[in-house]
BADOLO-753680 format. One record per atom (N, C-alpha, C, O): residue number from 1; x, y, z. Coordinates in pm, 1 decimal. Layout:
N
<site pos="NUM" c1="X" c2="Y" c3="Z"/>
...
//
This chain:
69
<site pos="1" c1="85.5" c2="-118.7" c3="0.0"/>
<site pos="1" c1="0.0" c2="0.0" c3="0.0"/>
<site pos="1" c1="89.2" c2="123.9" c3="0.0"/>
<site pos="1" c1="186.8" c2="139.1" c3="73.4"/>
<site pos="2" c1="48.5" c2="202.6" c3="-82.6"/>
<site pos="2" c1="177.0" c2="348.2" c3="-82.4"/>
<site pos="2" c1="87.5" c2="437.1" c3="-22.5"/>
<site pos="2" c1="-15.3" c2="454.1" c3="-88.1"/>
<site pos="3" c1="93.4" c2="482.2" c3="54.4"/>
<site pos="3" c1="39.2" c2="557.8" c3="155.3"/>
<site pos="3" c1="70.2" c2="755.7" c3="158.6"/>
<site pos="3" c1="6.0" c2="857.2" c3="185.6"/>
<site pos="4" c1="204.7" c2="719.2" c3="113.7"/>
<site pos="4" c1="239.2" c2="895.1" c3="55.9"/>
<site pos="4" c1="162.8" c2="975.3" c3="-23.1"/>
<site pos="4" c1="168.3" c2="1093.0" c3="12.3"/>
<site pos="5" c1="84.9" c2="951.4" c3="-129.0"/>
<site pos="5" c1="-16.3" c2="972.7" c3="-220.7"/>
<site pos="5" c1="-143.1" c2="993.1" c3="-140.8"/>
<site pos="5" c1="-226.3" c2="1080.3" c3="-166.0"/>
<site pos="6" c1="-152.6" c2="887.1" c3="-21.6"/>
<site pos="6" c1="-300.6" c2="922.5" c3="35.9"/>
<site pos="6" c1="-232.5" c2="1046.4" c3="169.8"/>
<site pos="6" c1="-307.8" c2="1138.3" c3="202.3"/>
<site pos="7" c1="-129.3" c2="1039.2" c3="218.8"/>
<site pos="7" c1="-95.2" c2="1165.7" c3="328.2"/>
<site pos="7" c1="-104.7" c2="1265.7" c3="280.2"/>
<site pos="7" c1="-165.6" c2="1353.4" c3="341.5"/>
<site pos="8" c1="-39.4" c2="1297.2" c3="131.1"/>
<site pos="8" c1="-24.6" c2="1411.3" c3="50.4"/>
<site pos="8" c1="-200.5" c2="1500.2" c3="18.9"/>
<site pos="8" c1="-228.7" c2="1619.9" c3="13.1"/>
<site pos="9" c1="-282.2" c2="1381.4" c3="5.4"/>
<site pos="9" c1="-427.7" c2="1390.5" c3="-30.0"/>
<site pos="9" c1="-447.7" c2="1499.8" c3="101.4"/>
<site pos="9" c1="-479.4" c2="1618.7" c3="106.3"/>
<site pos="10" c1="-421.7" c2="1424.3" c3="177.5"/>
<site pos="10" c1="-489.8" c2="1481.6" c3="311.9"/>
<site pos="10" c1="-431.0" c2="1587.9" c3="341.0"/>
<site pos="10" c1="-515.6" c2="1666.4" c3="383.8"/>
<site pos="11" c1="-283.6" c2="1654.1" c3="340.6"/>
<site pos="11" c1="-179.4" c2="1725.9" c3="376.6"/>
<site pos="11" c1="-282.3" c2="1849.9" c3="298.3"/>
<site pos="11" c1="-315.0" c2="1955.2" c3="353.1"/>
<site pos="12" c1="-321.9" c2="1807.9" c3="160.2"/>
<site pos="12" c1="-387.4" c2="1896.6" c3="53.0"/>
<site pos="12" c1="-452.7" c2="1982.7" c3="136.5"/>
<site pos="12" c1="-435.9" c2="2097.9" c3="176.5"/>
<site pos="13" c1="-571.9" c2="1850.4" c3="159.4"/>
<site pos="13" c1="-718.3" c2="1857.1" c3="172.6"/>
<site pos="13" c1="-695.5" c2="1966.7" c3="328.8"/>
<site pos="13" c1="-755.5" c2="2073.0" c3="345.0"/>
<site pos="14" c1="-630.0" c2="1926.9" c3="393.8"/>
<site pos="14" c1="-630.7" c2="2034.0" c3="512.4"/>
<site pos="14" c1="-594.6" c2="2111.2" c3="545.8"/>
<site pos="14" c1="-606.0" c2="2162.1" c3="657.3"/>
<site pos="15" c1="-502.6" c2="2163.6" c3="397.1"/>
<site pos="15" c1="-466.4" c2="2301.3" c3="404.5"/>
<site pos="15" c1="-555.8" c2="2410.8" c3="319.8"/>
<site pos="15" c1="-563.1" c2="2533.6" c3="322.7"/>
<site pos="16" c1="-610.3" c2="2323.2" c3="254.5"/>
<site pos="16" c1="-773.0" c2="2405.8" c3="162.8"/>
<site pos="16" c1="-863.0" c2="2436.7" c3="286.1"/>
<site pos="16" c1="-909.9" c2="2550.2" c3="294.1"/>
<site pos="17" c1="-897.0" c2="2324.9" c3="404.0"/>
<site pos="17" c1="-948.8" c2="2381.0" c3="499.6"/>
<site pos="17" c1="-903.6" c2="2454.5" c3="606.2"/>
<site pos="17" c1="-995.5" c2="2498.7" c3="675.1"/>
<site pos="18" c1="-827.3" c2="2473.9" c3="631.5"/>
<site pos="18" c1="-732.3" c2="2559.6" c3="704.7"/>
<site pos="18" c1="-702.6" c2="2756.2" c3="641.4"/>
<site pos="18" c1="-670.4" c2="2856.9" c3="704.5"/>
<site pos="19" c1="-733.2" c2="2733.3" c3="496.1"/>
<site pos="19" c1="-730.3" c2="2859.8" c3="457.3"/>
<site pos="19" c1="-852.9" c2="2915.3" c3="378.9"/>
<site pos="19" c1="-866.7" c2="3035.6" c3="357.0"/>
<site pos="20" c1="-928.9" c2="2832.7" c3="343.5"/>
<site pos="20" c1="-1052.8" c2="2932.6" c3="288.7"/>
<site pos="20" c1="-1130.1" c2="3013.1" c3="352.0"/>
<site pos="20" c1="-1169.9" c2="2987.0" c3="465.5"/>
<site pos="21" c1="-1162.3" c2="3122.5" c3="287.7"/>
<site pos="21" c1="-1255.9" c2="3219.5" c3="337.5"/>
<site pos="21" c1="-1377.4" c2="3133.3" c3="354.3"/>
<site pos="21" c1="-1433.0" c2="3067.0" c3="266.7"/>
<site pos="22" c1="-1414.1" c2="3146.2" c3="496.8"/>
<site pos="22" c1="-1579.8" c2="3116.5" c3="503.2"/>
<site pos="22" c1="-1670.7" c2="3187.0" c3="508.7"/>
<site pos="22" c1="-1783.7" c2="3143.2" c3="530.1"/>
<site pos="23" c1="-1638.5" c2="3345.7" c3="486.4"/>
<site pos="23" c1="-1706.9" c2="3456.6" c3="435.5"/>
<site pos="23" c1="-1738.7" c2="3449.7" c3="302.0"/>
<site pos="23" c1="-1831.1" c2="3526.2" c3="274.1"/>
<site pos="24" c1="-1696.9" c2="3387.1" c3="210.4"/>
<site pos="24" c1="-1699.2" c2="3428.7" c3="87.5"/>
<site pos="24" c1="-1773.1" c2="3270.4" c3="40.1"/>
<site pos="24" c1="-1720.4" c2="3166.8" c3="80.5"/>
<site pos="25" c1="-1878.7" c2="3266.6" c3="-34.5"/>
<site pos="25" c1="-1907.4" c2="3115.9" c3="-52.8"/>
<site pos="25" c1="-1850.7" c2="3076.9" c3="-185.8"/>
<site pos="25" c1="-1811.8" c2="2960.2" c3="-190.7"/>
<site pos="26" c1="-1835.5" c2="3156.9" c3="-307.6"/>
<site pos="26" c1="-1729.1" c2="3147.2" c3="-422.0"/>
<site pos="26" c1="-1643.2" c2="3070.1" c3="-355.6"/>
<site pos="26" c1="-1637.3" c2="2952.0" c3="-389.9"/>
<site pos="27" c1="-1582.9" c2="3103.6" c3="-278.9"/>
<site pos="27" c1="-1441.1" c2="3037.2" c3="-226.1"/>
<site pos="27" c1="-1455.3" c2="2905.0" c3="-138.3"/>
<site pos="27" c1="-1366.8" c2="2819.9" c3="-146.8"/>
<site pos="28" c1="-1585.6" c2="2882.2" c3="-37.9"/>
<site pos="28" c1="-1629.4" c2="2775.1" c3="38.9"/>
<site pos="28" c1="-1647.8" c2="2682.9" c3="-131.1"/>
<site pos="28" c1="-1572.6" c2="2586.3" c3="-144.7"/>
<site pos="29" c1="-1730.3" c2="2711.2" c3="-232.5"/>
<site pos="29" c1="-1765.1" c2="2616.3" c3="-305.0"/>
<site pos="29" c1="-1628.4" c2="2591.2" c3="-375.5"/>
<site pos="29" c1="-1603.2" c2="2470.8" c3="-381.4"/>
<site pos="30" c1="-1531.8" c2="2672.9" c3="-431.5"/>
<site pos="30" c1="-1431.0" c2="2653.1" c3="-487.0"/>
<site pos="30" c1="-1358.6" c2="2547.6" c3="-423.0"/>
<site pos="30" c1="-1309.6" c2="2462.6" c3="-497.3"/>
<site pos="31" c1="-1341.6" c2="2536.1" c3="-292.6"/>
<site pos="31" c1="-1252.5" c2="2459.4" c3="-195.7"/>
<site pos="31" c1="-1327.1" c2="2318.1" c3="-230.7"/>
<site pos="31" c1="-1267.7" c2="2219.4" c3="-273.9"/>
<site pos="32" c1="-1466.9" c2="2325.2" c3="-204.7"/>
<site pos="32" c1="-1518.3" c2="2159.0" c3="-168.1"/>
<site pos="32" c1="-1523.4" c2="2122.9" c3="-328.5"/>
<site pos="32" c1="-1554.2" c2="2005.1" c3="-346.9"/>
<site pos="33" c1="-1503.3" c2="2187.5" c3="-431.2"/>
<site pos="33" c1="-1473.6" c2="2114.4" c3="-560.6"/>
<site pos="33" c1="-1338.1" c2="2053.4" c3="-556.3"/>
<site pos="33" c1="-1326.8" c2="1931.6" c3="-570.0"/>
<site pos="34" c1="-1246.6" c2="2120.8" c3="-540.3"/>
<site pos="34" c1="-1125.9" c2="2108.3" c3="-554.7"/>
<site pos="34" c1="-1054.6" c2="1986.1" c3="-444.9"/>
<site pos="34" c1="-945.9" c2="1931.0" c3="-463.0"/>
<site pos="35" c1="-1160.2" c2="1960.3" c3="-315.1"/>
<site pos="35" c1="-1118.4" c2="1855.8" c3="-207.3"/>
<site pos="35" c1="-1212.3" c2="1785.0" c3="-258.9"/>
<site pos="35" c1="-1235.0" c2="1694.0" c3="-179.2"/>
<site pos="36" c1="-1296.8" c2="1774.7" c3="-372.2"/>
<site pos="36" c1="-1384.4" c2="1695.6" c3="-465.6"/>
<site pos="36" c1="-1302.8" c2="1573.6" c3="-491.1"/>
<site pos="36" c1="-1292.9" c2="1457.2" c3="-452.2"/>
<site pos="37" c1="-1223.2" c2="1697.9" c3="-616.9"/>
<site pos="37" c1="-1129.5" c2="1629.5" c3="-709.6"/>
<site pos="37" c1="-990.1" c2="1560.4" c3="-643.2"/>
<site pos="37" c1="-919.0" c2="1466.7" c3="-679.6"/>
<site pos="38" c1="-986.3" c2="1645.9" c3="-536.2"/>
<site pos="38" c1="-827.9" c2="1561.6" c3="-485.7"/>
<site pos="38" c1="-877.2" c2="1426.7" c3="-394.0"/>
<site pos="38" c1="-781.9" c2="1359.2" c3="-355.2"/>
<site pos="39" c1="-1004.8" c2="1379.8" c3="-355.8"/>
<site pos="39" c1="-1021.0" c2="1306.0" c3="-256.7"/>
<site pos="39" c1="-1023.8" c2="1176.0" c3="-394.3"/>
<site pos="39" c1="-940.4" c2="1087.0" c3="-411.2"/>
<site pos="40" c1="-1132.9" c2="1200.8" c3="-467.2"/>
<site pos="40" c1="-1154.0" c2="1107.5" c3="-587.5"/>
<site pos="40" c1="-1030.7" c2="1101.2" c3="-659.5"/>
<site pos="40" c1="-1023.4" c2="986.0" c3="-702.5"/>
<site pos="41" c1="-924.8" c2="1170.0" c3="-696.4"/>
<site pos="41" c1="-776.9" c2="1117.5" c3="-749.2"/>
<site pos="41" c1="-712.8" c2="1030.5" c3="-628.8"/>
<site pos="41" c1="-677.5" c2="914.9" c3="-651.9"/>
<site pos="42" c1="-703.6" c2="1066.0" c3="-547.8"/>
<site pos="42" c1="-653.3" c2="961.3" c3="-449.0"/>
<site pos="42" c1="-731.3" c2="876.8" c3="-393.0"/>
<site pos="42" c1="-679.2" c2="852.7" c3="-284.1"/>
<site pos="43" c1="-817.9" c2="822.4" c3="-402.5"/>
<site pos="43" c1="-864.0" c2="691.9" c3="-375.1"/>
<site pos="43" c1="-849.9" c2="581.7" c3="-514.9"/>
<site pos="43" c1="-820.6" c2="462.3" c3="-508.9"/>
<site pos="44" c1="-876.4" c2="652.2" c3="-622.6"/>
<site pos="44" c1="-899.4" c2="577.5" c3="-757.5"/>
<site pos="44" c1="-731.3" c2="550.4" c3="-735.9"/>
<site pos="44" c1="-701.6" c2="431.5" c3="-724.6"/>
<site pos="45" c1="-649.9" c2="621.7" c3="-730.8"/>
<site pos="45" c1="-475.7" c2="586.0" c3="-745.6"/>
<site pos="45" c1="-423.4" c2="454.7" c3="-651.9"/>
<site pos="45" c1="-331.8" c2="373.6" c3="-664.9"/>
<site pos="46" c1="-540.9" c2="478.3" c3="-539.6"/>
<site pos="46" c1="-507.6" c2="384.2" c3="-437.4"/>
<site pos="46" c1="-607.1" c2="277.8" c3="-448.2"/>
<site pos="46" c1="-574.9" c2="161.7" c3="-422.9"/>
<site pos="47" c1="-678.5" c2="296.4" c3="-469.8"/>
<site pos="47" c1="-753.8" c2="144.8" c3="-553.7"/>
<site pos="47" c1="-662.6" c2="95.5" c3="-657.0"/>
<site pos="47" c1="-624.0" c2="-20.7" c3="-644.6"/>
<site pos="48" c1="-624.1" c2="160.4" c3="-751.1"/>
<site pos="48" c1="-571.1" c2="98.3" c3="-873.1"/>
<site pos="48" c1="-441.6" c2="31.9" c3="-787.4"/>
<site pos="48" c1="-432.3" c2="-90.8" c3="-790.6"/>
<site pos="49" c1="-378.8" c2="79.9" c3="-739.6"/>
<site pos="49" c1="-249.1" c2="11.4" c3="-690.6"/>
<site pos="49" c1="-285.2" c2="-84.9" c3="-626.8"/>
<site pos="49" c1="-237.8" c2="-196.0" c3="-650.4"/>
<site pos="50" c1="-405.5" c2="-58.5" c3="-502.3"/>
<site pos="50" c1="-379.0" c2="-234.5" c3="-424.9"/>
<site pos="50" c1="-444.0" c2="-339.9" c3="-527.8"/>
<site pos="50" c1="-428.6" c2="-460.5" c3="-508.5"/>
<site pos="51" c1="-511.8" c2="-294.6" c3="-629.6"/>
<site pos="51" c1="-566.9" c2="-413.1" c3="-744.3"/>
<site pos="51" c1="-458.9" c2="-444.9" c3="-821.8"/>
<site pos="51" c1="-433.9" c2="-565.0" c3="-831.3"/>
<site pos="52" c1="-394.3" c2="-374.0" c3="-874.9"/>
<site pos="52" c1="-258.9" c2="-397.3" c3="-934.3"/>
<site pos="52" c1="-161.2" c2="-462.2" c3="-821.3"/>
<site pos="52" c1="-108.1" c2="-559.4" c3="-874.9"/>
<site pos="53" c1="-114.8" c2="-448.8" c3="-685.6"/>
<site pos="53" c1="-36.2" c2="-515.6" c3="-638.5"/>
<site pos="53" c1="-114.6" c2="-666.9" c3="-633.8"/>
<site pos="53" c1="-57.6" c2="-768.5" c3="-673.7"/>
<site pos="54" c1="-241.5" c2="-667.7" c3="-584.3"/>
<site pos="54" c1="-306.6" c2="-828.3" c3="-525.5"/>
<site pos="54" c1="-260.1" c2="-889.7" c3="-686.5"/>
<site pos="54" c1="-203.9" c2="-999.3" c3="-684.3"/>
<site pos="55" c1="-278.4" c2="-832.3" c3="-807.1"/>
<site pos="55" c1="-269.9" c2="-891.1" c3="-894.1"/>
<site pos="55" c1="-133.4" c2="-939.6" c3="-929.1"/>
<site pos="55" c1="-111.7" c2="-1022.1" c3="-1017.9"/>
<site pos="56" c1="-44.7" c2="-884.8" c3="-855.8"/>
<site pos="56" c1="115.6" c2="-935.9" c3="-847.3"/>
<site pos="56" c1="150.2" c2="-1061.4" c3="-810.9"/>
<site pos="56" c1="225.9" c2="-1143.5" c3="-862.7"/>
<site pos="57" c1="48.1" c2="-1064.8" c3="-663.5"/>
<site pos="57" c1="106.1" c2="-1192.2" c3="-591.0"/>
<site pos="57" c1="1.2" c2="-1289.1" c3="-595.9"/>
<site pos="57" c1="37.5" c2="-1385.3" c3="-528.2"/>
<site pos="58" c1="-98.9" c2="-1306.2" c3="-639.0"/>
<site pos="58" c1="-167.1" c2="-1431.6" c3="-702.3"/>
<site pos="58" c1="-139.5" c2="-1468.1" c3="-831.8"/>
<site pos="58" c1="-102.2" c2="-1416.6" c3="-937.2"/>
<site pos="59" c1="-176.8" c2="-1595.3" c3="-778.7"/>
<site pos="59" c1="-116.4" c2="-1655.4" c3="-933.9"/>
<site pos="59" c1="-258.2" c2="-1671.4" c3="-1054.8"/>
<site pos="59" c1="-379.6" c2="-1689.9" c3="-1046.0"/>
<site pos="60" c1="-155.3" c2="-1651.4" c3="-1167.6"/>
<site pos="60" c1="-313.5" c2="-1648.6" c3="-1309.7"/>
<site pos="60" c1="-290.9" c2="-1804.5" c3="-1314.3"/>
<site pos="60" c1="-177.5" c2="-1851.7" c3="-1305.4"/>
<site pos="61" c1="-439.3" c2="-1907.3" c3="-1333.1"/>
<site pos="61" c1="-423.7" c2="-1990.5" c3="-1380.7"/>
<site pos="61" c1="-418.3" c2="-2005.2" c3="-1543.9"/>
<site pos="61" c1="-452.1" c2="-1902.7" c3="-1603.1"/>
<site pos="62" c1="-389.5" c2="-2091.6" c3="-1607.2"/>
<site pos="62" c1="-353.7" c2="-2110.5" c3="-1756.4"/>
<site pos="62" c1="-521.3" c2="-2064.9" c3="-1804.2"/>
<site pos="62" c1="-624.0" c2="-2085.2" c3="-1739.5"/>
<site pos="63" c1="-510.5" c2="-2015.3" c3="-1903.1"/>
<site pos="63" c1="-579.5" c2="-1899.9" c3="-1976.6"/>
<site pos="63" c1="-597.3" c2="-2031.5" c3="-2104.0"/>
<site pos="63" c1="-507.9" c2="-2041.1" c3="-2188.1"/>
<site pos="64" c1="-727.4" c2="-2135.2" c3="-2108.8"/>
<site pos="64" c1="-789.1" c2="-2204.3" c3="-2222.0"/>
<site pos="64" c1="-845.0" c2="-2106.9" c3="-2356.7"/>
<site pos="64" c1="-951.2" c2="-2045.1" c3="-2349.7"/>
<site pos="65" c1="-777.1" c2="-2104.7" c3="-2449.6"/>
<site pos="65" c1="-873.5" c2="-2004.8" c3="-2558.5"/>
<site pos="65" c1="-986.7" c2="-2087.6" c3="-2591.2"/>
<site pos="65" c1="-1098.7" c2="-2037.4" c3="-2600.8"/>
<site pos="66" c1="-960.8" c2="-2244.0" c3="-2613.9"/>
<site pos="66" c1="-1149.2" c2="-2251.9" c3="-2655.9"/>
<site pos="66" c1="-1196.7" c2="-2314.7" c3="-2567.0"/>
<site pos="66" c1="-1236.9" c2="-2431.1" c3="-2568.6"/>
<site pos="67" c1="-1194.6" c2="-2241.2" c3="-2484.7"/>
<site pos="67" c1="-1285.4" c2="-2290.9" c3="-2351.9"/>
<site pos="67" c1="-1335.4" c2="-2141.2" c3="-2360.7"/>
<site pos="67" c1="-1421.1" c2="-2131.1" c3="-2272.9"/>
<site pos="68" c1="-1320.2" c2="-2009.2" c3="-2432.2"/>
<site pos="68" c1="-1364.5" c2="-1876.7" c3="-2396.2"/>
<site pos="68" c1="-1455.6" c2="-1919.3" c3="-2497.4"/>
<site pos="68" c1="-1527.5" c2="-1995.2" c3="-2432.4"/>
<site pos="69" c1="-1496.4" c2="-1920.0" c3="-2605.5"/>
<site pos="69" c1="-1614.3" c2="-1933.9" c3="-2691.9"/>
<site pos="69" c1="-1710.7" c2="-1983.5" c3="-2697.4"/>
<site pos="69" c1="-1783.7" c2="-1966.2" c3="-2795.0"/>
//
């Protein structure tokens, strides 16, 4: 599991909340798009990797072509 990618997410995500104006809602909505987009890039990155690692260490059994038709 690479975990730097998901700290970095968060490191993001809580410095967008740490500095937006909550006077201004332009800027409240600007923020929760943008911790939108960074929450959904880092989970999909971190899905793809632990599916890609499990797929490392199991084994493929032999792949029949006419057994697919």
């Amino acid at each position: 599991m690479n975990t730097v990618s998901l700290n970095d997410a968060v490191d993001a995500i809580t410095a967008i909340l740490e500095t937006v104006d909550r006077g201004n809602t332009g800027a409240m909505f600007d923020a929760l798009v943008e911790i939108e987009l960074l929450s959904v890039d880092a989970v999909t990155t971190h899905g793809v990797r632990e599916l890609l690692g499990q797929g490392e260490s199991s084994p493929q059994g032999k792949l029949l072509f006419e057994n697919a038709a």
